[in-house]
C-alpha positions in Angstrom: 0.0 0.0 0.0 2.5 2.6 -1.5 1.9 6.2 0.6 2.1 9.7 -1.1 3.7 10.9 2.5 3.9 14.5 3.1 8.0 15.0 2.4 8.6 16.5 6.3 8.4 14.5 9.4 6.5 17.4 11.4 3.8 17.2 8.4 3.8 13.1 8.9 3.4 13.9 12.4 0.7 16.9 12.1 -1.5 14.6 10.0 -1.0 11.2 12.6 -2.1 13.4 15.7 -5.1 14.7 13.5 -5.9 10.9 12.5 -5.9 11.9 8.9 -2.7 9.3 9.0 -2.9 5.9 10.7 -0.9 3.3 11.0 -2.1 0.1 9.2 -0.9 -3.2 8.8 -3.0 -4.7 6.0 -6.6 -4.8 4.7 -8.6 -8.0 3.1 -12.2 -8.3 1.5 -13.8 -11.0 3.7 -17.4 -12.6 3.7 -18.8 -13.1 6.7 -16.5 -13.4 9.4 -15.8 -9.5 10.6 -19.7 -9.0 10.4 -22.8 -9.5 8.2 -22.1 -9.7 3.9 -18.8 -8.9 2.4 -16.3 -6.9 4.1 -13.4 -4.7 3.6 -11.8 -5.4 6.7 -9.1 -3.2 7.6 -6.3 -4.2 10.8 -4.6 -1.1 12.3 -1.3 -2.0 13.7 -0.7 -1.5 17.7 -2.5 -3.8 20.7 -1.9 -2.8 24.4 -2.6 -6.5 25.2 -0.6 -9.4 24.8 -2.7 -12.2 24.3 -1.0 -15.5 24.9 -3.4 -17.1 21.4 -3.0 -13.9 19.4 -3.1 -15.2 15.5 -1.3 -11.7 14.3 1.8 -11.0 16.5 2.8 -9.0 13.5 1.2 -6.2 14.8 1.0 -5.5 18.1 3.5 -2.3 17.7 2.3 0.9 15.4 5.6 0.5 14.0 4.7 -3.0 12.2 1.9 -1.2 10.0 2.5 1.4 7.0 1.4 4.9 7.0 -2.4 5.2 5.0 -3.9 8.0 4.6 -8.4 8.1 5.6 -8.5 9.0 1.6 -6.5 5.8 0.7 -9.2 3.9 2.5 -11.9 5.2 1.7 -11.1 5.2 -2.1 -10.8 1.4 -1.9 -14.7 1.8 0.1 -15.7 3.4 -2.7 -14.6 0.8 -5.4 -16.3 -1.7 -3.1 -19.9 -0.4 -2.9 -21.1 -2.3 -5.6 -19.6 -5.3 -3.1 -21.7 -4.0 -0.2 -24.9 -3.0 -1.4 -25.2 -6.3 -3.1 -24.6 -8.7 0.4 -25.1 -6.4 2.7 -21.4 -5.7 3.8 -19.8 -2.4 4.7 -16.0 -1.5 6.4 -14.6 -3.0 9.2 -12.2 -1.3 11.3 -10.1 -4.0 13.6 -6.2 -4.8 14.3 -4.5 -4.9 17.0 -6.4 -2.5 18.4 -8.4 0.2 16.5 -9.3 2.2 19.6 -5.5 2.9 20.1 -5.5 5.2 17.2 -9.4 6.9 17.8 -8.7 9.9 15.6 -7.5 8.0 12.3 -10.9 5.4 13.5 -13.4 8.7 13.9 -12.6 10.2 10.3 -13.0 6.5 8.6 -16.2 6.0 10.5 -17.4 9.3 9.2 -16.2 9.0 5.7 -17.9 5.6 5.6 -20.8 7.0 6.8 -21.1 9.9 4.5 -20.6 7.3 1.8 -23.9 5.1 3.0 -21.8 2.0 4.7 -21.9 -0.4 6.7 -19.6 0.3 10.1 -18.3 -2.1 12.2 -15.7 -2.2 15.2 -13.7 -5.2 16.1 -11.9 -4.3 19.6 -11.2 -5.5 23.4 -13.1 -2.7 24.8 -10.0 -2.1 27.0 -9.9 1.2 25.8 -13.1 1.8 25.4 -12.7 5.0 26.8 -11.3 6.7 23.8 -14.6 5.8 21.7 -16.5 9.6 21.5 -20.0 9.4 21.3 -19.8 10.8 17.9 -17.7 8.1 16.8 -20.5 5.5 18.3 -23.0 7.4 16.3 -21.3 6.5 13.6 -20.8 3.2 14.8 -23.8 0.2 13.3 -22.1 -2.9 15.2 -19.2 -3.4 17.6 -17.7 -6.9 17.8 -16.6 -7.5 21.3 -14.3 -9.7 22.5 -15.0 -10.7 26.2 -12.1 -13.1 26.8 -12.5 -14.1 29.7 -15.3 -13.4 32.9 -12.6 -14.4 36.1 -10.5 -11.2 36.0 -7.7 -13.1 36.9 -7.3 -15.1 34.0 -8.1 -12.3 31.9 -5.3 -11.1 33.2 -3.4 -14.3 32.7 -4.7 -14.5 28.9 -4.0 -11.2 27.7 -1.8 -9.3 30.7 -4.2 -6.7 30.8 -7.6 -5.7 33.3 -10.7 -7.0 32.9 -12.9 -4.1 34.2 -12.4 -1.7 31.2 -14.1 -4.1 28.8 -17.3 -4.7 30.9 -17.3 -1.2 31.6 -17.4 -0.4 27.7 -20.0 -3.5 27.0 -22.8 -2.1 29.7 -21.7 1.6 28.3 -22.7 0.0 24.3 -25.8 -1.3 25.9 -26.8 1.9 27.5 -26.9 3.3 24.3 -30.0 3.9 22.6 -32.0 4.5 26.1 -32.6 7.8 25.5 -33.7 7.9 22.4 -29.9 8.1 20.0 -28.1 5.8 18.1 -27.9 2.4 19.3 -25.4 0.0 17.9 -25.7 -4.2 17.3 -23.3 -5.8 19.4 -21.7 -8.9 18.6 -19.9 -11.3 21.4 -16.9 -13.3 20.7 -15.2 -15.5 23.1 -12.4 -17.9 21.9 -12.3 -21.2 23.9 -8.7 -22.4 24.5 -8.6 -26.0 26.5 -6.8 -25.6 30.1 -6.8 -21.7 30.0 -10.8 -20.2 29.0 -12.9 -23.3 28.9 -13.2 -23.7 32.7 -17.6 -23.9 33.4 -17.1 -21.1 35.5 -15.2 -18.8 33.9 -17.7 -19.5 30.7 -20.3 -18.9 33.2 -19.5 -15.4 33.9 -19.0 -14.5 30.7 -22.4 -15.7 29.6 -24.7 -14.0 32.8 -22.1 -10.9 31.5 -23.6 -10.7 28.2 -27.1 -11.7 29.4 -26.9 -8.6 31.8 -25.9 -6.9 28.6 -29.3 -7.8 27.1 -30.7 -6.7 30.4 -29.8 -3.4 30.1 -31.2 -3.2 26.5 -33.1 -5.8 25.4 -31.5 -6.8 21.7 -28.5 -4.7 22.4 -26.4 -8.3 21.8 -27.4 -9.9 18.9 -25.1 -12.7 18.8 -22.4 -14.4 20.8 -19.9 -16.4 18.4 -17.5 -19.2 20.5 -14.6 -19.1 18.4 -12.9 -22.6 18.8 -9.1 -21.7 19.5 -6.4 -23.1 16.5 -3.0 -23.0 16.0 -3.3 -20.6 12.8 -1.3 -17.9 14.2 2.0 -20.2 15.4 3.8 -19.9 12.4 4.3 -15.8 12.8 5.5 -16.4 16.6 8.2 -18.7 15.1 9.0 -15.8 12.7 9.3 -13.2 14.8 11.5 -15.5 17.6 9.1 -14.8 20.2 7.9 -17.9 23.1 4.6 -19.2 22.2 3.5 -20.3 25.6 0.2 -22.4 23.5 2.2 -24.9 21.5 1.0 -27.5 22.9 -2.6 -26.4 22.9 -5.1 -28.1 21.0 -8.2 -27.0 19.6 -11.7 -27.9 21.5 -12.9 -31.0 20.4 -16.8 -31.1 19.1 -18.3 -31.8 22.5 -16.5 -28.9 24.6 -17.1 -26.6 21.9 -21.1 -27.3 22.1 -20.9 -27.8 26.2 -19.6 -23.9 26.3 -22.0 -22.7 23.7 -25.1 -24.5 25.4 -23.9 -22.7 28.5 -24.8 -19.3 26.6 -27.6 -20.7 25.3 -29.1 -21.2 29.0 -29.2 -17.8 29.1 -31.1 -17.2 26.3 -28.5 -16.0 24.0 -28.4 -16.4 19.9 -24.8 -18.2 19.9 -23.1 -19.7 17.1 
């Protein structure tokens, strides 16, 4: 993704802090995985967490993606509406971690917005905080991922506090209650054997999201168990850095169904 970068650093820098630069590691059209019809999925580089399953170590640090411009972007939205309006699909903006650069996030929300898309947001809800109301407005579905609901192997799985993401999850399902815009949420939870499957932890994370629909009724839409796979090992190898999971193996049929009946129970759309 070759960049027409301003020629002096303080322009570079002027246009980062205004998030009409960002930091991006890569972009893919996708069907049905990063939300509903086709999507052009783009992954910011940067991730404050360190999650021992992540598939993309390659991008953890802003300094792994490229410098895009929000024009670059949505020029490549714009060759794709045909795409969209035909299944449905729109842009979604995930990574790393798309809430660690909000500003470059806010002006593609509102470009893709002006433009009649789709928006979605893939993100941890760690920093949740740096999501601006107007950027929710222009928010249509946020993908969640609740990893885990026993804080301390939160903290175990991804080194980082639980809190923040529950905190942003009850704040997404507040929305709407006064009348505004009210984004679709989306749950994902990966199950990794000997680390997220345990019935409690599951447990918690399934009253969690029922206390989401609580809040709001609706607010969650659907709660998607992602089975955990070995996809990603290849790119710790690379990169010479200890994957503590190597000897991990994926849930087997019957765990896989055990933790998404336990959702279920609570009355929750889970695939």
């Amino acid at each position: 993704m070759p960049l027409q970068a301003p020629p002096l650093r303080s322009q570079r820098l002027a246009a980062t802090r205004s998030g009409e630069l960002g930091s991006v590691h890569s972009w893919e059209l996708v069907t049905a995985v990063d939300g509903p019809g086709t999507r052009l999925t783009v992954f910011v580089a940067g991730c404050p967490l360190r999650c021992l399953y992540c598939h993309n170590p390659d991008m953890l640090e802003m300094k792994d993606g490229e410098p895009v411009t929000v024009e670059q972007i949505l020029a490549r939205v714009r060759r794709c509406l045909p795409v969209f309006e035909a299944t449905g699909g729109g842009l979604t903006l995930s990574g790393g971690e798309v809430l660690l650069q909000p500003r470059f996030a806010a002006r593609l929300l509102r470009g893709a917005k002006e433009l009649g898309v789709h928006t979605a947001l893939d993100t941890s809800g760690l920093l949740g905080a740096n999501l601006t109301d107007s950027m929710l407005a222009d928010t249509d579905l946020v993908l969640l991922d609740v990893k885990s609901g026993d804080p301390d192997t939160y903290r175990r799985v991804t080194g980082g506090a639980l809190a923040p993401t529950l905190e942003f999850g009850r704040r997404l399902a507040r929305a709407g209650l006064d009348g505004g815009h009210a984004p679709e949420v989306w749950v994902r939870f990966v199950l990794v054997p000997g680390l997220t499957d345990d019935v409690e932890n599951v447990e918690r994370v399934a009253a969690y999201v029922a206390e989401l629909d609580e809040i709001r009724p609706g607010a969650v839409t659907r709660v998607e168990v992602l089975p955990f796979h070995q996809m990603g090992r290849y790119k710790w190898a690379a990169l010479g850095r200890t994957y503590e999971l190597e000897s991990t193996q994926p849930p087997s049929a019957e765990l896989t169904e055990r933790v998404r009946d336990q959702f279920r129970a609570h009355g929750l759309v889970t695939y």
